[in-house]
N, CA, C and O of each residue as an XYZ file, in Angstrom:
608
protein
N      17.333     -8.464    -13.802
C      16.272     -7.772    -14.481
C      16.889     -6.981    -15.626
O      17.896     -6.289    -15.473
N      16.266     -7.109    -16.732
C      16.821     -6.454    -18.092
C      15.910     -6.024    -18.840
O      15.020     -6.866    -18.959
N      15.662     -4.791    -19.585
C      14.500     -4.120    -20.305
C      15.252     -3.493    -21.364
O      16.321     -2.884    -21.321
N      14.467     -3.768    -22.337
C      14.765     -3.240    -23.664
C      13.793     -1.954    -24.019
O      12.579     -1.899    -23.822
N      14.574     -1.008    -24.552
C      13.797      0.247    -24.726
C      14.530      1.240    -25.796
O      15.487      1.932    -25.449
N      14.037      1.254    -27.049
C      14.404      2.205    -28.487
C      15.769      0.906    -28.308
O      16.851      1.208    -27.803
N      15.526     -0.200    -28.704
C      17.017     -0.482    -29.475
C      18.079     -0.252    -27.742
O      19.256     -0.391    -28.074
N      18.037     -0.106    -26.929
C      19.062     -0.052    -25.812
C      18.550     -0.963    -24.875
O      17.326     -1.088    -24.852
N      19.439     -1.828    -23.858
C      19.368     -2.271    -23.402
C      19.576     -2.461    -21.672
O      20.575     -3.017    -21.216
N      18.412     -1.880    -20.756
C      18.824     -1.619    -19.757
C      18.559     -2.745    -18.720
O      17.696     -3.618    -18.817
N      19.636     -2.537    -17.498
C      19.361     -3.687    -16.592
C      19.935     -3.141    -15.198
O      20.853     -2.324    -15.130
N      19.223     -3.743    -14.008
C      19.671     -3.209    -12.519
C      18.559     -2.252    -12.763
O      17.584     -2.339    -13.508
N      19.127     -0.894    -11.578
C      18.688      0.032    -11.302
C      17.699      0.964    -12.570
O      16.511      1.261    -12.445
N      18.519      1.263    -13.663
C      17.455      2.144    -14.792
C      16.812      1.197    -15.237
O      16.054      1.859    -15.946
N      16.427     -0.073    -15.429
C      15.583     -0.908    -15.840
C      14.432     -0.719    -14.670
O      13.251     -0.909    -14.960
N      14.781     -0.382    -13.495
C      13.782     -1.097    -12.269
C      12.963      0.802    -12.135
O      11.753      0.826    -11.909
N      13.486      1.770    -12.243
C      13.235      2.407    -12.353
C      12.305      3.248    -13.311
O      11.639      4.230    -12.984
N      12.417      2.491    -14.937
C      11.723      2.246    -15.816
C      10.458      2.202    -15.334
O       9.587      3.072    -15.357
N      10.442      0.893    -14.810
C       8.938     -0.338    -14.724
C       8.123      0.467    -13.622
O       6.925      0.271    -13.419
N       8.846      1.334    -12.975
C       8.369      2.395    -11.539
C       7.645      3.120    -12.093
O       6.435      3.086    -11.868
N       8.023      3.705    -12.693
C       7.358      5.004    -13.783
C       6.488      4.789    -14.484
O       5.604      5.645    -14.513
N       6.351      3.689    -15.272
C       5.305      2.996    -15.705
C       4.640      2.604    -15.071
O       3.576      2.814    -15.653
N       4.385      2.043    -14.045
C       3.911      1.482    -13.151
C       2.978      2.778    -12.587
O       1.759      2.698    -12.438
N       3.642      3.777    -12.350
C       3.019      4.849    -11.322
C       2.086      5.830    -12.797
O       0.992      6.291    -12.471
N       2.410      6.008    -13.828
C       1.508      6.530    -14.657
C       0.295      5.596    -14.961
O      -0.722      6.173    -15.346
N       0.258      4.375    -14.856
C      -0.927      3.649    -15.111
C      -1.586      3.910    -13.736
O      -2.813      4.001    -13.730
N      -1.009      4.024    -12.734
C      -1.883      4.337    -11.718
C      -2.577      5.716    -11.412
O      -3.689      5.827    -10.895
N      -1.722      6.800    -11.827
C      -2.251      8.202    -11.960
C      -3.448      7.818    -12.926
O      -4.571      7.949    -12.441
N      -3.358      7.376    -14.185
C      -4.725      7.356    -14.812
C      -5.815      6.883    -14.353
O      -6.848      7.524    -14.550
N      -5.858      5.500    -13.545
C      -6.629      5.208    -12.516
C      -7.241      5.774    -11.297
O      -8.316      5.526    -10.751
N      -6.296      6.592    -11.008
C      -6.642      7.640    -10.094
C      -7.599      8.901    -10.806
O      -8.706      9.337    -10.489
N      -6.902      9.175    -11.618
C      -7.856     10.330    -13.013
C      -9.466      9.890    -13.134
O     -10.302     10.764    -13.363
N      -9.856      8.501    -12.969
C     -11.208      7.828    -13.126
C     -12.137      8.075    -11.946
O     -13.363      8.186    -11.939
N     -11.156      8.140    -10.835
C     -11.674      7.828     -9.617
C     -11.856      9.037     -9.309
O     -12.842      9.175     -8.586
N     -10.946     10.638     -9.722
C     -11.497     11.842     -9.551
C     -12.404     12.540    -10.211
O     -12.766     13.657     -9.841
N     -12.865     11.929    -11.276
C     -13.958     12.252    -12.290
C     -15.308     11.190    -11.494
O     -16.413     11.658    -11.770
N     -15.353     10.457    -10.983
C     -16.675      8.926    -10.723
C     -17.482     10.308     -9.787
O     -16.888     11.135     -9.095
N     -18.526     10.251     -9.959
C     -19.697     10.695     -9.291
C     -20.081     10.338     -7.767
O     -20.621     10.957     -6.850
N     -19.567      9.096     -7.927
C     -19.707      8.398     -6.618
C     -18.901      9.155     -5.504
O     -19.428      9.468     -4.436
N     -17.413      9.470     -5.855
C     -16.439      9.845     -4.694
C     -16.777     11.374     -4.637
O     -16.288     11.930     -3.653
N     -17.384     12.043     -5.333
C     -17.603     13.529     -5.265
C     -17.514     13.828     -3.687
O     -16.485     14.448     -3.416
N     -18.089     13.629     -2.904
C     -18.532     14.102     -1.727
C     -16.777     13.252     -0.810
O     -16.721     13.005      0.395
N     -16.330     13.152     -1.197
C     -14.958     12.377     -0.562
C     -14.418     13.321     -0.202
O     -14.211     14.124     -1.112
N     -13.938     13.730      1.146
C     -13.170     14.951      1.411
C     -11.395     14.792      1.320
O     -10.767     14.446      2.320
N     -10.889     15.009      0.356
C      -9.614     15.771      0.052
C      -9.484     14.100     -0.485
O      -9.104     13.095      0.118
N      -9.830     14.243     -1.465
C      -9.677     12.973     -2.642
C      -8.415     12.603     -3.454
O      -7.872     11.554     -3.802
N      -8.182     13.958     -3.605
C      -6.400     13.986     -4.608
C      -5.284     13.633     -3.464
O      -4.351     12.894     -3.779
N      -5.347     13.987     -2.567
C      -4.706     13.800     -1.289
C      -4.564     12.378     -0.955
O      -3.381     12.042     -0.925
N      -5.307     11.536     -0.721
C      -5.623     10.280     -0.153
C      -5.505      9.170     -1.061
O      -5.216      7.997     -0.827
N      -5.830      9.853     -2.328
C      -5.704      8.419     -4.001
C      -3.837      8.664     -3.809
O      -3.073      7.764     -4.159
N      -3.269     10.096     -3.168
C      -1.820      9.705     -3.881
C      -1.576      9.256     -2.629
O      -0.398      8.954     -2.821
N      -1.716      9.052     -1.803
C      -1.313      7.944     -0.551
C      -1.244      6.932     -0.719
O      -0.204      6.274     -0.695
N      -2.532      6.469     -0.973
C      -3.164      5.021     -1.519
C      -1.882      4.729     -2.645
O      -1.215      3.694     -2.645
N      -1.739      5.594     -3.365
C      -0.669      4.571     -4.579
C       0.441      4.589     -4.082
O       1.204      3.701     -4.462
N       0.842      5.373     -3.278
C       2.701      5.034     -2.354
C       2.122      3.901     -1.970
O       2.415      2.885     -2.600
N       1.554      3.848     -1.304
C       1.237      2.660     -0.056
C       0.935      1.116     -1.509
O       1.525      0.045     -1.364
N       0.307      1.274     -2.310
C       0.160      0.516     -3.135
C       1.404     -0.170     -3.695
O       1.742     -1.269     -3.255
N       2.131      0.485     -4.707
C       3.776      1.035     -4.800
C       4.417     -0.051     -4.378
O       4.958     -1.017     -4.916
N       4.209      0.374     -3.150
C       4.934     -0.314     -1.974
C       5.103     -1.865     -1.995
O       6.177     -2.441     -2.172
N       3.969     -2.424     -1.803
C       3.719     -3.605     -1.452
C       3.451     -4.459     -3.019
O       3.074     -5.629     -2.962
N       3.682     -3.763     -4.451
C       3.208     -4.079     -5.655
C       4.769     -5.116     -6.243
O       5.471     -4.903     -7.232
N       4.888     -6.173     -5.245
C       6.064     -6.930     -5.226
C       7.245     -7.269     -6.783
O       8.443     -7.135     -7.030
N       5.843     -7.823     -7.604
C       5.726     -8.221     -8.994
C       5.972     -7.334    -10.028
O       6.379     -7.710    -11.127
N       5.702     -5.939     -9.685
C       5.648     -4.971    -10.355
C       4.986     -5.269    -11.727
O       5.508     -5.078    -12.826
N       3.885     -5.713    -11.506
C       3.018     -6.048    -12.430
C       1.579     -5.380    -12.614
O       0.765     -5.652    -13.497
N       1.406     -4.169    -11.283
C       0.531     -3.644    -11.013
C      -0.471     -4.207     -9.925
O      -1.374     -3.503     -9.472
N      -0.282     -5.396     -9.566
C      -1.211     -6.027     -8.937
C      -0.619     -6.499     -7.782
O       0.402     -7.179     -7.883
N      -1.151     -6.220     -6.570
C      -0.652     -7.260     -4.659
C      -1.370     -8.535     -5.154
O      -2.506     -8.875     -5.485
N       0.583     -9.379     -4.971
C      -0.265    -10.557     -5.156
C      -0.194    -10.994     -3.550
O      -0.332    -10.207     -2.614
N       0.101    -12.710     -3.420
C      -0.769    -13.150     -1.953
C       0.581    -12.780     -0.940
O       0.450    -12.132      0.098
N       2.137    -13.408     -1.524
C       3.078    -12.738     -1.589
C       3.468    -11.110     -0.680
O       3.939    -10.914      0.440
N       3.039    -10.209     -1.714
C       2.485     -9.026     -1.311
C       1.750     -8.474     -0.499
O       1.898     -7.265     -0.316
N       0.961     -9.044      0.067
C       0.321     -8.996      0.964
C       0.665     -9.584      2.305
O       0.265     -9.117      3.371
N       1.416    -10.619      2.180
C       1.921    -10.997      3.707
C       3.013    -10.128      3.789
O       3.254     -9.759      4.939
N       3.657     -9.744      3.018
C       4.887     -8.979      3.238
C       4.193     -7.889      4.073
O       4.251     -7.982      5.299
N       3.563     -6.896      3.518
C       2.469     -5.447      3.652
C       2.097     -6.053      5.572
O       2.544     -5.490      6.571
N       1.182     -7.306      5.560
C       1.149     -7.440      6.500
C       2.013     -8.023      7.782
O       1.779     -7.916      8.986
N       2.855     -8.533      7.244
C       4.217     -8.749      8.306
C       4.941     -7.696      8.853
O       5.478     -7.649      9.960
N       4.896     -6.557      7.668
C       5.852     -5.111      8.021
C       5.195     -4.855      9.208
O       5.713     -4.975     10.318
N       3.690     -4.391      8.918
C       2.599     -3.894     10.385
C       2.730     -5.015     11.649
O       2.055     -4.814     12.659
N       3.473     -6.008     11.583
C       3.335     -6.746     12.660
C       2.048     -8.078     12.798
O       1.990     -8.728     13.842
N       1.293     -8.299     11.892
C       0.206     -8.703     11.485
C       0.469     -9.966     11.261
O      -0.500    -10.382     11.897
N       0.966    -10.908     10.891
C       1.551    -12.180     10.419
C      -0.146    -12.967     10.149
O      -1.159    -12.936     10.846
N       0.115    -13.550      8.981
C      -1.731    -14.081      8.882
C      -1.240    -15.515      7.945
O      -0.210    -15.858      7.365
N      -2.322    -15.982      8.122
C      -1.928    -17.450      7.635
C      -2.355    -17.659      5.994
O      -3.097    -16.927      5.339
N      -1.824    -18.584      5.655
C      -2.347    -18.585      4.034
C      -3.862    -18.565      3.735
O      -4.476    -17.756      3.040
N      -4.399    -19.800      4.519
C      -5.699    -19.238      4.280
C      -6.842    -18.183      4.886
O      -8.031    -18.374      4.628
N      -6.350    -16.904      5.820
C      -6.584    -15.740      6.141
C      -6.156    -14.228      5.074
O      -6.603    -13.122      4.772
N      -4.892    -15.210      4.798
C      -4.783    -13.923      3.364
C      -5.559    -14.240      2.378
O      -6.320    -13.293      2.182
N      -5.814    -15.354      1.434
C      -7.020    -15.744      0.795
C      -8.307    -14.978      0.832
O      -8.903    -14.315     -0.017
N      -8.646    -15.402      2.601
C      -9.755    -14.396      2.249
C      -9.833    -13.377      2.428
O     -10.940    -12.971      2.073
N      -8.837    -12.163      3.073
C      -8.764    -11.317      2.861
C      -8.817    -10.498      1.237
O      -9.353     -9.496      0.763
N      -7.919    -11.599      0.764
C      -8.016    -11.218     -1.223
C      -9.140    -11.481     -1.939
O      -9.250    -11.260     -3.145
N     -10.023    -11.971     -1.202
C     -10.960    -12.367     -1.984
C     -12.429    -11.393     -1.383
O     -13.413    -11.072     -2.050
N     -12.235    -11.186     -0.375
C     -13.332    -10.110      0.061
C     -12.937     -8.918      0.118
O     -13.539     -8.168      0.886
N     -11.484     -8.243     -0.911
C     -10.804     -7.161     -1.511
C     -11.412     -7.446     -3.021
O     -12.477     -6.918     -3.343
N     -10.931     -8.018     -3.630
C     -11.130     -8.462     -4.873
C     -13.136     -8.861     -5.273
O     -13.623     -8.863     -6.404
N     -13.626     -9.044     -4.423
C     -14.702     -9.403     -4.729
C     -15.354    -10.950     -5.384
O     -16.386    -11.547     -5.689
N     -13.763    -11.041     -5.311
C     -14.111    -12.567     -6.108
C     -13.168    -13.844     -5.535
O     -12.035    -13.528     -5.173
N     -13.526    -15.161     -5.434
C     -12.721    -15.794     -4.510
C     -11.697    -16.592     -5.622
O     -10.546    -16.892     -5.306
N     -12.172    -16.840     -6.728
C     -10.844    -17.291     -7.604
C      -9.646    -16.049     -7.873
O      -8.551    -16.415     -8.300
N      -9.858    -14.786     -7.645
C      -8.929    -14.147     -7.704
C      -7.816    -14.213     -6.656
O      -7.831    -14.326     -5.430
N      -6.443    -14.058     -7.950
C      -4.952    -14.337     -6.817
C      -4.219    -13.160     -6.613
O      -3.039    -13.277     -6.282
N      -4.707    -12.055     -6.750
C      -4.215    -11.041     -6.618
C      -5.284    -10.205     -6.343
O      -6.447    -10.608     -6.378
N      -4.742     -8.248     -5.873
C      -5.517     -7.212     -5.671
C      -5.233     -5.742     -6.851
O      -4.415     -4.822     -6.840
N      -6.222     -6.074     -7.665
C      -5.627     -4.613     -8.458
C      -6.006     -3.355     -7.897
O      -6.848     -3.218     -7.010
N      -5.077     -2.053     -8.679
C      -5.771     -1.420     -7.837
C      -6.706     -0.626     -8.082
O      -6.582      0.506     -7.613
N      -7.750     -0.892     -8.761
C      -8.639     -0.224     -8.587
C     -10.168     -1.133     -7.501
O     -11.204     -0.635     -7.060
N      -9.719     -2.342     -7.429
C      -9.732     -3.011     -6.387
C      -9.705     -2.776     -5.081
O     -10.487     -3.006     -4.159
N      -8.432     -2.164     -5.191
C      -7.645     -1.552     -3.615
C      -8.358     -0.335     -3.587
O      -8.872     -0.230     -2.474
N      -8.694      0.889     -4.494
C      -9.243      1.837     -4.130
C     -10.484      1.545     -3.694
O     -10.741      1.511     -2.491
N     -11.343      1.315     -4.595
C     -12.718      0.910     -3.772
C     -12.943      0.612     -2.518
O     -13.613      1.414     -1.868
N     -12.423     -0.653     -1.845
C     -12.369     -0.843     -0.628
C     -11.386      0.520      0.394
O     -11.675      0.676      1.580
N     -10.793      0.978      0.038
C     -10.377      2.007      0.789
C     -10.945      2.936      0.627
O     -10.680      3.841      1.420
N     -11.840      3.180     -0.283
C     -13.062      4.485     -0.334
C     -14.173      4.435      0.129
O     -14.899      5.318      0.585
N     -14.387      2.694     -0.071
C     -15.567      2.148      0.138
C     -16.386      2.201      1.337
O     -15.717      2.480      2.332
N     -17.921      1.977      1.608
C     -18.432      2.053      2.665
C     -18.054      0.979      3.667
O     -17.941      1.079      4.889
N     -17.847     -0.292      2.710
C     -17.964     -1.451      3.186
C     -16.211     -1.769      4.289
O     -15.171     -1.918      3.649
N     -16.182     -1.807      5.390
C     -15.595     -2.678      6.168
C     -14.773     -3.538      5.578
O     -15.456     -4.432      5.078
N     -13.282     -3.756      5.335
C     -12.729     -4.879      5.021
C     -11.945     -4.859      5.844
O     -11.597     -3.822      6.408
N     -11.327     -6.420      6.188
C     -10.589     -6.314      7.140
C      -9.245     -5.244      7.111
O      -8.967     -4.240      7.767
N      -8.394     -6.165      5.738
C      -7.711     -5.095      5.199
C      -7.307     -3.571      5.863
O      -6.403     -3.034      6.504
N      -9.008     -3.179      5.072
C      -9.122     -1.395      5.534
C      -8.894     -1.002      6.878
O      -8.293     -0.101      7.462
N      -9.700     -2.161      7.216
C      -9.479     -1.911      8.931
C      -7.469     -1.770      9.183
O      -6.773     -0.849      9.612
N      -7.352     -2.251      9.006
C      -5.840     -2.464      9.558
C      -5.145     -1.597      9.007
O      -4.461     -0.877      9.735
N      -5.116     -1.424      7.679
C      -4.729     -0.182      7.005
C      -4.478      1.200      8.018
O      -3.440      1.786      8.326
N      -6.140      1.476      8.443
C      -6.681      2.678      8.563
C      -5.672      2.947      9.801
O      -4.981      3.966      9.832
N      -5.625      1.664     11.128
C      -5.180      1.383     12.023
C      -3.682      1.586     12.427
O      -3.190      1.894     13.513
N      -3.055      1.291     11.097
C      -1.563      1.672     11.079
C      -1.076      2.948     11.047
O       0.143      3.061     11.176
N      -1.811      4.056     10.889
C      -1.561      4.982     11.010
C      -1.656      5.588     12.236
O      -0.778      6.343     12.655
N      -2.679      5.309     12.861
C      -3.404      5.326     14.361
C      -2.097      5.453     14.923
O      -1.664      6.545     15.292
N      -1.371      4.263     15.017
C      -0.296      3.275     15.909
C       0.451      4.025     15.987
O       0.726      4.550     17.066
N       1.167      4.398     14.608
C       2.644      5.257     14.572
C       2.811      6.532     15.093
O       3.838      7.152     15.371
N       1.197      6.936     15.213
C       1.250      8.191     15.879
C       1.453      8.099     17.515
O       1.910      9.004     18.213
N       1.053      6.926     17.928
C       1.282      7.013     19.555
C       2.712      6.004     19.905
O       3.152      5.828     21.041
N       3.310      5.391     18.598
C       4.286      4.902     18.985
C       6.053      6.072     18.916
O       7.119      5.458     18.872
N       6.069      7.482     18.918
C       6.885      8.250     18.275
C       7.786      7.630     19.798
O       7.395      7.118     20.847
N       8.730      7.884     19.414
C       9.762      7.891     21.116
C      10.668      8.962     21.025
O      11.016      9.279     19.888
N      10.984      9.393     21.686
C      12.282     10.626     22.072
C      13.255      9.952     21.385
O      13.524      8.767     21.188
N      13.791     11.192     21.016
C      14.648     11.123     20.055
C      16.202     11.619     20.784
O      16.117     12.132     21.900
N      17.326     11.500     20.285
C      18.585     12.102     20.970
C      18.916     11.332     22.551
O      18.242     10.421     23.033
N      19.802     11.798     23.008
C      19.995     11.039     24.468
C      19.076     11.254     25.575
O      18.063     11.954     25.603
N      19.603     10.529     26.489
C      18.100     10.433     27.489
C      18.765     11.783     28.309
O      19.905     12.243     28.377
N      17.280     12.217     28.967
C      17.385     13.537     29.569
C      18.619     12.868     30.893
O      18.896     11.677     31.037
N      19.183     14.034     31.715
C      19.970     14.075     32.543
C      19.576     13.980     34.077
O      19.057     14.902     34.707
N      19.924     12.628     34.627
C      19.328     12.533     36.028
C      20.348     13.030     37.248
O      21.570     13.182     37.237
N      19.560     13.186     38.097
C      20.220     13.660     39.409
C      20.546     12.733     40.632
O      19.889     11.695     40.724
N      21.503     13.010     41.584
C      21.399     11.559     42.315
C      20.708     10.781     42.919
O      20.948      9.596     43.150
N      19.957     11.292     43.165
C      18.503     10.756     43.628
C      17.547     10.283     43.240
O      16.575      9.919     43.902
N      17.786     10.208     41.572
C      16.825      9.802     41.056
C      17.535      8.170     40.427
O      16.809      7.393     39.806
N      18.677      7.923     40.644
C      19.188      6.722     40.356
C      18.466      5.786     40.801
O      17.395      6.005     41.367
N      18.915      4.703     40.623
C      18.024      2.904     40.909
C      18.791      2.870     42.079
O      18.718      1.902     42.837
């Protein structure tokens, strides 16, 4: 990866870091739309949850093109344990997207359905992963200290 910027020429890490930053200010402005829309007014703790939504977005934005492509999405869903077939991610992207020729999820795409009234599977699972991690925590450090009696 190599990016040109004022006449210099960067590549690796400050190139990738670049496209991050860019990447994450086009999304703050998107987010800026979504805290001004009339619609989300009544959304409780809105600034809170849009900057979640764009880590979590971020994240899985493979291409760094701004957009989850199909790619992106099995990854997102393989991490959660989820494994889905090509044509289950399809329609997952396409009842995100709203549209079935679309090959990707932008995000203002992705916000909607995560704000949205409407049920997507997606959301569902999304919402769900958080659920999980909270009842999956395990003890941490060595195991407590048994007595002889309590051996096998």
């Amino acid at each position: 990866m190599s990016l040109v910027v004022n006449c210099c020429f960067l590549s690796g890490g400050k190139a990738f870091g670049l496209l991050k930053s860019k990447q994450e200010e086009k999304l703050n402005s998107i987010n800026e739309v979504f805290l001004l829309d009339p619609k989300y007014v009544d959304e409780e703790d809105l600034p809170s949850k849009l900057e979640a939504f764009k880590k979590k977005y971020m994240e899985f934005d493979l291409n760094d093109k701004g957009d989850i492509d199909m790619m992106g999405l099995k990854r997102m869903l393989e991490k959660l344990g989820l494994a889905k077939t090509h044509l289950e991610l399809k329609k997952m992207m396409s009842e995100v997207a709203g549209n079935a020729s679309k090959d990707s999820i932008s995000y203002s795409d992705f916000l909607n359905m995560m704000l949205g009234k409407r049920n997507a599977i997606l959301k569902l699972i999304l919402m769900f992963e958080g659920m999980g991690k909270e009842k999956e925590q395990k003890d941490v450090g060595p195991p407590t200290r048994k007595t002889f009696s309590e051996l096998p």
